[in-house]
C-alpha positions in Angstrom: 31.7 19.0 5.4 28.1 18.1 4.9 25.7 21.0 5.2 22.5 19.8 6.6 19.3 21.9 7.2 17.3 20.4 9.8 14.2 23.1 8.7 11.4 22.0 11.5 11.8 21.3 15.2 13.7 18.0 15.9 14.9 17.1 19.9 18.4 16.5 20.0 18.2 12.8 20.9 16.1 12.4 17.3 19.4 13.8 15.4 22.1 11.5 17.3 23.1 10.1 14.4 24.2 13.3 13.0 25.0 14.7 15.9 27.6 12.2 16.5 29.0 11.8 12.8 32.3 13.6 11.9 32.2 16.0 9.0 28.6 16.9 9.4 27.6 20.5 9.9 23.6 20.8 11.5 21.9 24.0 10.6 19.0 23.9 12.6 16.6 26.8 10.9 13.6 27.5 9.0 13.7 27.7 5.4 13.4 31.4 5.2 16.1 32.1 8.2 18.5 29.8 5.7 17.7 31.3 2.6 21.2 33.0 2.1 23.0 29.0 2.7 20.2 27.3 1.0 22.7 26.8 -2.2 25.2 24.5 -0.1 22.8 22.5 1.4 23.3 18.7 0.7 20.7 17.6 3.1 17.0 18.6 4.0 15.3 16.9 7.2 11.6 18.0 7.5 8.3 17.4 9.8 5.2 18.0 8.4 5.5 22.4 9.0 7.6 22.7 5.8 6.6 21.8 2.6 9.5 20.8 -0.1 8.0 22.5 -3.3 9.9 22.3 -6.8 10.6 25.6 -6.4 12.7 25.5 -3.2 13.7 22.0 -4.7 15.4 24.1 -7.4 16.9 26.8 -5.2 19.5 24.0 -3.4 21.2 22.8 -6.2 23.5 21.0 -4.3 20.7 19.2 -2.3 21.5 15.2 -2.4 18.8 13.9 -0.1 15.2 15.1 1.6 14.0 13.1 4.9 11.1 13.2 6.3 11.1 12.3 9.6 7.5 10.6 9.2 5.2 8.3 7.1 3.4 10.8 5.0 5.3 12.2 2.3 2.4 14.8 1.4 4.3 17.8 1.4 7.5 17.1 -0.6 7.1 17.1 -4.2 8.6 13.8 -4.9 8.6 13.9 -9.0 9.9 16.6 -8.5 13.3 15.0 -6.7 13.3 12.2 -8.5 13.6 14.6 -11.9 16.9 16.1 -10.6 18.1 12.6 -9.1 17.4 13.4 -5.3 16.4 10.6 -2.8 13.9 10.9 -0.6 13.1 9.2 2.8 11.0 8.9 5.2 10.3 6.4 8.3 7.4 3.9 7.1 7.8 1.9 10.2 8.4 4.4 12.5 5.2 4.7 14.2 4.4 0.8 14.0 4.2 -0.5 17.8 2.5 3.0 18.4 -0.4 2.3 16.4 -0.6 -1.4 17.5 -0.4 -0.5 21.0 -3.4 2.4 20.4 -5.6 0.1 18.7 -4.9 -2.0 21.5 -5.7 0.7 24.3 -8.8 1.3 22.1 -10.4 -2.2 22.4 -9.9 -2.4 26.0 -11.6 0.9 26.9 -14.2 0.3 24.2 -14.6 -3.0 25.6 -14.0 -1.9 29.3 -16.0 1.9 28.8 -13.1 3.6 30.3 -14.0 6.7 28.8 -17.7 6.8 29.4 -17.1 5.6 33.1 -14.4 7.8 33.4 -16.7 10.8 32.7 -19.2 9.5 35.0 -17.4 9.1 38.1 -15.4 13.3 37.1 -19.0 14.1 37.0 -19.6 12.8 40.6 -21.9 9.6 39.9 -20.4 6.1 41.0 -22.2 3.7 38.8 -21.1 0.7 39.0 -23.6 -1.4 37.6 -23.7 0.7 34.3 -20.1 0.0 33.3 -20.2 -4.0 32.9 -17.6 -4.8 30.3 -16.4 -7.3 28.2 -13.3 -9.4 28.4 -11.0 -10.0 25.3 -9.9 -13.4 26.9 -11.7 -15.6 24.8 -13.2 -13.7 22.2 -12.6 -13.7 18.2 -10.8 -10.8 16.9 -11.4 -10.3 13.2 -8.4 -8.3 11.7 -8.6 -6.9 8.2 -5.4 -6.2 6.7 -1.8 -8.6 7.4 0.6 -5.4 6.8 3.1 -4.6 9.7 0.6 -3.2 11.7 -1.7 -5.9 11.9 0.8 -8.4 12.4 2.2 -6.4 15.4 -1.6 -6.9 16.6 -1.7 -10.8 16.2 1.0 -11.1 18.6 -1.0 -8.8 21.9 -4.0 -10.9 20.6 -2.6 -14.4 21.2 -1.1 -12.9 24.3 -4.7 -11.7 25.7 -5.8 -15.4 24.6 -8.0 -14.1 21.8 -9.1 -16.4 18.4 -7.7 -14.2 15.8 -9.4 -14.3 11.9 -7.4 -12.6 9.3 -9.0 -11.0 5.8 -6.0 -10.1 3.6 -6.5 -11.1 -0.2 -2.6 -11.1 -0.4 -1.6 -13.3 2.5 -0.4 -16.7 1.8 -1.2 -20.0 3.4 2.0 -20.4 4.6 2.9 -17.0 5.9 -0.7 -17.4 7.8 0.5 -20.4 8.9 3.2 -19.6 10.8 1.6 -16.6 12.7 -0.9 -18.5 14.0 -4.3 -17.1 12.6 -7.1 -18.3 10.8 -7.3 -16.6 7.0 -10.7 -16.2 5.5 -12.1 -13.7 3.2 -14.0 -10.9 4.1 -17.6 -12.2 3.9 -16.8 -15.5 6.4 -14.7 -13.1 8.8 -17.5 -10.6 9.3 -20.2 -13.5 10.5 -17.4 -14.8 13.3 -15.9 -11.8 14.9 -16.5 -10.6 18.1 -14.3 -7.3 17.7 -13.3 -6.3 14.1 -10.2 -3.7 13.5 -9.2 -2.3 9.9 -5.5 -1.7 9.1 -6.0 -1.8 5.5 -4.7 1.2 2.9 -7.0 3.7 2.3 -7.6 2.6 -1.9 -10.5 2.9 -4.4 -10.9 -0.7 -3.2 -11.0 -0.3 0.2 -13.2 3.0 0.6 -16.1 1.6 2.2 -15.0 -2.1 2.6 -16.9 -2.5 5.5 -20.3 -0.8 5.2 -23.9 -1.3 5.9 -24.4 -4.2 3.9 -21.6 -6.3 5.4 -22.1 -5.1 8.7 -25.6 -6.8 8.5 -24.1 -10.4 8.4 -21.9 -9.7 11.4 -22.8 -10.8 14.9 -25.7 -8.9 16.4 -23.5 -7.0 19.1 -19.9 -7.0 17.4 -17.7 -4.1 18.0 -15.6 -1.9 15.8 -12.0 -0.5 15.1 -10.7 2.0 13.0 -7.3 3.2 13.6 -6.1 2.7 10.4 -7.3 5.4 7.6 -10.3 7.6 7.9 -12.7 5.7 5.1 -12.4 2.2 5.2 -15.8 2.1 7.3 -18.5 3.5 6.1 -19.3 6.4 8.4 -22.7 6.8 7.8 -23.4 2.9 8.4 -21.7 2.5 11.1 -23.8 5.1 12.7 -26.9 3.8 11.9 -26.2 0.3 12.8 -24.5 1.6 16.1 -28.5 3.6 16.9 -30.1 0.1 16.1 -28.0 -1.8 18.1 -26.8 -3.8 16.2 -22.8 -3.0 16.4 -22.5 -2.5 20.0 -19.8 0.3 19.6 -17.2 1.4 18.0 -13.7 3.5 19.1 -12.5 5.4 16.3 -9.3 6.9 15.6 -9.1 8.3 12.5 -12.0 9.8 10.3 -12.8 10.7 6.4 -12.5 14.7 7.4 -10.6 15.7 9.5 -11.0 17.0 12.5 -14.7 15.7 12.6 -15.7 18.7 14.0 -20.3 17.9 14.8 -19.5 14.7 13.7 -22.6 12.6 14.3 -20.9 9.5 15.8 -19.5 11.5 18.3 -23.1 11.9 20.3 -23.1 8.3 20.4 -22.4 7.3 24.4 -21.1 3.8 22.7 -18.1 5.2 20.6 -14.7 6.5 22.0 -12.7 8.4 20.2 -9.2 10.2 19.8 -7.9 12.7 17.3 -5.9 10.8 14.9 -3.2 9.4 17.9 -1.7 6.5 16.2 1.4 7.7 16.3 1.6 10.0 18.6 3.9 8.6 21.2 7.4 10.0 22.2 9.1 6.8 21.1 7.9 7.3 17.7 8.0 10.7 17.4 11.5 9.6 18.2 11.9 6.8 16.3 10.7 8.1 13.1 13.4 11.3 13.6 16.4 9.0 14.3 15.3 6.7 10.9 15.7 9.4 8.8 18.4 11.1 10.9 20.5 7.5 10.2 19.3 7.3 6.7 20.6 10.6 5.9 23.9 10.1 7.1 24.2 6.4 5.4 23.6 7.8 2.3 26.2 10.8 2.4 28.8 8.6 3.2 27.9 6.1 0.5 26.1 3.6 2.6 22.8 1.7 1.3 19.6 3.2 2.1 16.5 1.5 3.6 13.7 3.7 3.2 13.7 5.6 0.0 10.5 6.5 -1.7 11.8 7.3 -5.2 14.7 6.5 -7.3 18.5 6.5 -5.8 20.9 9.4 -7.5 22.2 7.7 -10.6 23.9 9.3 -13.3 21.8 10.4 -16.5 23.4 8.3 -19.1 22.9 4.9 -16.8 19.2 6.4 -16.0 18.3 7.1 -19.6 19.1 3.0 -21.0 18.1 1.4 -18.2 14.6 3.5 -17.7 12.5 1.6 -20.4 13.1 -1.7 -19.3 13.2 -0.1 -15.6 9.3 1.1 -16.5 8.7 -2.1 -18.8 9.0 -4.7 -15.0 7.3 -2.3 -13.2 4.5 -2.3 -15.3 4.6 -6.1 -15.7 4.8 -6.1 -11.7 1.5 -4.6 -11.1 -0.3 -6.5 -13.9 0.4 -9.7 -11.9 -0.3 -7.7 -8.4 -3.8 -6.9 -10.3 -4.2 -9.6 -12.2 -3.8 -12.1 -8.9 -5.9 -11.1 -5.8 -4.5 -14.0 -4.1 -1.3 -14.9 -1.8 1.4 -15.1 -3.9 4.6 -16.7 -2.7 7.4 -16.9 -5.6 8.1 -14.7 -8.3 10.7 -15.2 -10.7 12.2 -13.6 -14.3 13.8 -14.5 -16.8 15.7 -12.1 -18.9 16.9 -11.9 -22.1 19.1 -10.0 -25.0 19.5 -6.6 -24.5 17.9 -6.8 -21.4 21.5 -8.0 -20.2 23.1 -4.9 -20.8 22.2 -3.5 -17.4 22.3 -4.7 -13.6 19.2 -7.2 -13.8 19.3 -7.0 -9.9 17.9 -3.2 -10.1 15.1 -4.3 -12.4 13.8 -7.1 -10.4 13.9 -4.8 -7.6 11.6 -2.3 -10.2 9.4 -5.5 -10.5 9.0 -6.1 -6.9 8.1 -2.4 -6.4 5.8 -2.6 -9.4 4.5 -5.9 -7.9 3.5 -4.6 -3.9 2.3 -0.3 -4.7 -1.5 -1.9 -5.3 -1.1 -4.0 -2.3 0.7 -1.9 0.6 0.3 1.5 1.8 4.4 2.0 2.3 6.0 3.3 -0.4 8.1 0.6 -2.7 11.0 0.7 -4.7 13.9 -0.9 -5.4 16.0 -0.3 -2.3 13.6 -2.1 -0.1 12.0 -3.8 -2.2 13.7 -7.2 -1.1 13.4 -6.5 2.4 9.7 -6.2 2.0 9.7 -9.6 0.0 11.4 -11.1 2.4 8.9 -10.1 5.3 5.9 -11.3 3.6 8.2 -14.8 2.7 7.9 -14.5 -0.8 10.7 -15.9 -2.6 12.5 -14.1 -5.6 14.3 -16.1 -8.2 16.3 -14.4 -11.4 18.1 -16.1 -14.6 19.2 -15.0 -18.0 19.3 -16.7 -21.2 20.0 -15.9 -24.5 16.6 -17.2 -26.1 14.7 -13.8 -27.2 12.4 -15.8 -29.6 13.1 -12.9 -32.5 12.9 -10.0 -29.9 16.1 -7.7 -29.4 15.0 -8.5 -25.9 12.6 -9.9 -23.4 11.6 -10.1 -19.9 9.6 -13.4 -18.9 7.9 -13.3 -15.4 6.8 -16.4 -13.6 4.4 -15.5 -10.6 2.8 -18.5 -8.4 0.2 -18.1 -5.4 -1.6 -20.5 -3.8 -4.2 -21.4 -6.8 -2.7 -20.4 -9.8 0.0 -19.4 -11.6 0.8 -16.6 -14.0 3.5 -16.1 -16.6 3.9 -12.9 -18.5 6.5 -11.9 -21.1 7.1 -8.1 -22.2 9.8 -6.6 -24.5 11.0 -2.6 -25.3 11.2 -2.3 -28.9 12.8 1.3 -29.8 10.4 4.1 -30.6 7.3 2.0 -30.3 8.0 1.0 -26.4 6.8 -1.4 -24.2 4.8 -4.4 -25.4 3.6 -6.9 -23.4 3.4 -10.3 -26.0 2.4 -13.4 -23.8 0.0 -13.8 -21.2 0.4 -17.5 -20.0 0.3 -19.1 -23.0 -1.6 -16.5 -24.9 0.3 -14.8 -27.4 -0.6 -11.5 -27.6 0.3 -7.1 -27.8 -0.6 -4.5 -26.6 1.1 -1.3 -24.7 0.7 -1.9 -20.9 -0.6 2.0 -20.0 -3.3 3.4 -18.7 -6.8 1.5 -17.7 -7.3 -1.9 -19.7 -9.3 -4.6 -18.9 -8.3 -8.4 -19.5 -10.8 -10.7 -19.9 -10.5 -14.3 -20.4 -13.4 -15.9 -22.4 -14.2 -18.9 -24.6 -13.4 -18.3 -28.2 -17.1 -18.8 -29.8 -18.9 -16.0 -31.9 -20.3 -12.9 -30.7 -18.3 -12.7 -27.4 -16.5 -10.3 -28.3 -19.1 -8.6 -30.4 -21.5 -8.8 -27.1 -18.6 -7.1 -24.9 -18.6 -4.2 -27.4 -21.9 -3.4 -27.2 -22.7 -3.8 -23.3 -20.1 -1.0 -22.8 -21.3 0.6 -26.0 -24.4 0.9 -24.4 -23.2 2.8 -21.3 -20.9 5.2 -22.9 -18.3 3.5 -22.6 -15.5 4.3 -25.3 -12.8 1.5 -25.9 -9.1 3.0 -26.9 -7.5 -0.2 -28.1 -8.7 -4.1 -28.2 -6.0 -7.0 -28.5 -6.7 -10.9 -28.9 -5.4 -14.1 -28.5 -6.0 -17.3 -28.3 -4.5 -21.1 -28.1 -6.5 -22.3 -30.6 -9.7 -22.2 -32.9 -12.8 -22.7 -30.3 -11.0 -23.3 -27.0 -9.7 -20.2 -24.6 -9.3 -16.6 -25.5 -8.2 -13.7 -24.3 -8.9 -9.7 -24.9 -6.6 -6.7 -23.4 -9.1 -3.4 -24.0 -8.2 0.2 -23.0 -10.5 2.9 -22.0 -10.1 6.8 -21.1 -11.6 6.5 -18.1 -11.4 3.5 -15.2 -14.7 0.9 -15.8 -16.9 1.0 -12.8 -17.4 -1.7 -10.5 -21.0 -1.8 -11.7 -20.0 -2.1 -15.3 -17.6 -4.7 -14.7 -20.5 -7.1 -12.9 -22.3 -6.8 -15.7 -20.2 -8.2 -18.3 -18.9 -10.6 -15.9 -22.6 -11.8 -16.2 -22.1 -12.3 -20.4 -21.9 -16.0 -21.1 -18.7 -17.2 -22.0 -16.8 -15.0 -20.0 -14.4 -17.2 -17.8 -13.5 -14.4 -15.5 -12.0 -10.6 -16.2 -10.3 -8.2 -14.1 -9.6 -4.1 -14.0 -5.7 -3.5 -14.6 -4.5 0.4 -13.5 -1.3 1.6 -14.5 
């Protein structure tokens, strides 16, 4: 039998799964009221009320799987699991057609003033003529962000007859193509929308993405969404544009604190507003409990799983050789996700010598996950990592060979988008760890860690030298510096670690030196 604690409130109909399965034994208590079983637990589903700490992590020792029946995975300590080879889950999609469907409600009462006309008429008044609305028939729906949320809202817009733009740095021509919308970037999207929505992830990047500068350049009398993360708009500039008049309202979802308790933009008669209701429907509530309910039994019984956040249970010994080159793709993933703020459609790798000792298939899947964290707000690995490749139609190619050019091993990755292409080799030498030694057709080395910068440059005197001394100048310390280039005169590159992430400000400026082709900010 399979002892699973169900530790927060879950309806019946949200456990069917488990309810239903043979050999399954549902203990539906709190943590504390189980504390005397918690040692045969194999199984934890949670809300948000408990929190999975390492310590209560360490009292189940015969715990396989956590699931949270949810998106946020906040309150379980993930490294944690991960460390003693525990999957967890959650429901990433769960609460999809909610949200769509709320941000949808949104723009016709914001559109419509529901809410204020609402109000007037509980109040007694019947004023008609102060109510005029807007009709979405017709009008040019900006949508920033192509994730599964904002394609759910392309479909109701094209069903209320709307022209909908798309901003998403990631989404190709093709995949744009085929749903029907009109990609541009930011800057062009903002001067022809009628109605803008966000359903972006809330990143460094994103914070403030539409703000008081951009907001200028939009149509005077365009109108605002946010129910996406509390962030992306500027706060403040919405609220000042909104008191000029030049955004004609906004309806607002989700805020940078929460609960916006005196919030200014709540005294404005031209924004409606709910507390953070995206997913508060009974059908995802639902939803998101059967996911994990389902997930949870698949992966007792030794079914795949859909949904895990972290690494499945594999044995130490497999987990300890296969975890550099495991770390190695990952790495080499998100340097092309960085490195290429464009749609990119096909990825493939090559691999090489002792790279062949393992199931390639779970390190491409450590690429892909590597490849989408900087660009989606669902977690990524390498159990749905495919599935996720295969929604945004990129295709996924994989070969070996024997040719290591004189490294035990090495891992070659060919990544093309719609204007470029970029090709990336890395190896794992033995107690000196990953390297990274060609970028396109740069050869080069340097430990892929940390904050680096690349910068591509012509190779001419005092480039370098200028580089040094512009960050010099600011304080800014450089770890490590690595160079190559084709040949004597023509293009170079440099790979440059700091301590600290550059600013944005810091990165114009040297993008400003002459002879610099173009550079970009690499996390990892």
């Amino acid at each position: 039998m399979f002892q699973i604690l169900v530790a927060d409130a879950i309806k019946p109909e949200g456990l069917g799964p488990l309810l239903e399965a043979p050999l399954v034994n549902l203990i539906e208590k709190t943590v504390e009221e189980a504390k005397n079983v918690l040692h045969e637990i194999d199984a934890i589903l949670v809300r948000s009320a408990t929190t999975v700490t390492e310590e209560l992590i360490s009292s189940m020792p015969n715990l396989k799987i956590i699931a949270r029946a949810g998106v946020g995975i906040d309150n379980i300590d993930v490294p944690a699991a991960t460390k003693r080879g525990i999957v967890v889950v959650n429901a990433p999609d769960g609460n999809t057609i909610s949200t769509a469907e709320h941000t949808f409600a949104m723009m016709a009462s914001l559109m419509r003033h529901i809410p204020q006309a609402h109000a007037s008429l509980k109040n007694g008044e019947w004023r008609r003529s102060s109510f005029t609305g807007t009709e979405l028939y017709g009008k040019s729906l900006g949508i920033v962000g192509m994730g599964r949320i904002g394609s759910e809202i392309v479909k109701r817009a094209k069903v209320f007859g709307m022209d909908v733009l798309v901003y998403d740095p990631f989404l190709t021509t093709d995949r744009a193509k085929k749903m029907g919308v009109t990609s541009l970037d930011l800057a062009k999207l903002l001067t022809l929308a009628d109605i803008i929505t966000v359903h972006t992830p809330l990143t460094p990047e994103t914070r403030g993405i539409i703000n008081k500068d951009n907001l200028l350049t939009c149509k005077k009398g365009v109108y605002l969404l946010n129910c996406a993360r509390g962030g992306i708009i500027n706060e403040d500039d919405l609220y000042e544009l909104i008191v000029i008049g030049h955004v004609a309202g906004a309806a607002i979802d989700v805020f940078a604190e929460e609960p916006p308790l005196g919030h200014k933009l709540l005294e404005l008669d031209s924004v409606i507003a709910t507390p953070h209701l995206g997913a508060s429907t009974k059908e995802a509530q639902l939803n998101v409990a059967t996911q994990v309910a389902q997930e949870v039994l698949s992966f007792l019984t030794g079914k795949p799983v859909t949904s895990s956040i972290n690494l499945p249970a594999i044995s130490k010994e497999v987990f300890a050789k296969v975890q550099p080159f495991y770390e190695l793709v990952k790495q080499m993933g998100s340097i092309i996700s960085q490195s290429m703020p464009e749609g990119i459609h096909e990825i493939s790798v090559n691999y090489a010598g002792e790279a062949l000792d393992f199931d390639t298939s779970i390190l491409t899947k450590s690429l892909l996950s590597g490849f989408f964290k900087p660009r989606l707000d669902v977690p990524v690995n390498e159990v749905n990592a495919l599935l996720i490749a295969k929604e945004r139609g990129l295709t996924i190619g994989e070969k070996t060979s024997h040719d290591t050019f004189g490294y035990s091993n090495l891992i070659t990755v060919t990544a093309k988008g719609d204007n470029k292409q970029l090709d990336i080799s890395g190896t794992y030498v033995e107690n000196y760890g990953s390297r990274i030694v060609r970028l396109n057709d740069f050869t080069i080395d340097f430990h892929p860690e940390g904050n680096l910068l690349y910068v591509q440059h012509m190779d001419r005197p005092g480039v370098i030298g200028r580089v040094g001394k512009i960050l010099g100048d600011h304080g800014e310390n450089i770890a490590t510096m690595q160079v190559g280039r084709k040949q004597a005169g023509g293009e170079a590159i440099m790979v440059l670690s700091f301590d600290n992430p550059l600013s944005d400000d810091m990165l114009e400026k040297l993008k400003q030196l002459e002879d610099i082709t173009f550079l970009y900010r690499i996390t990892l």
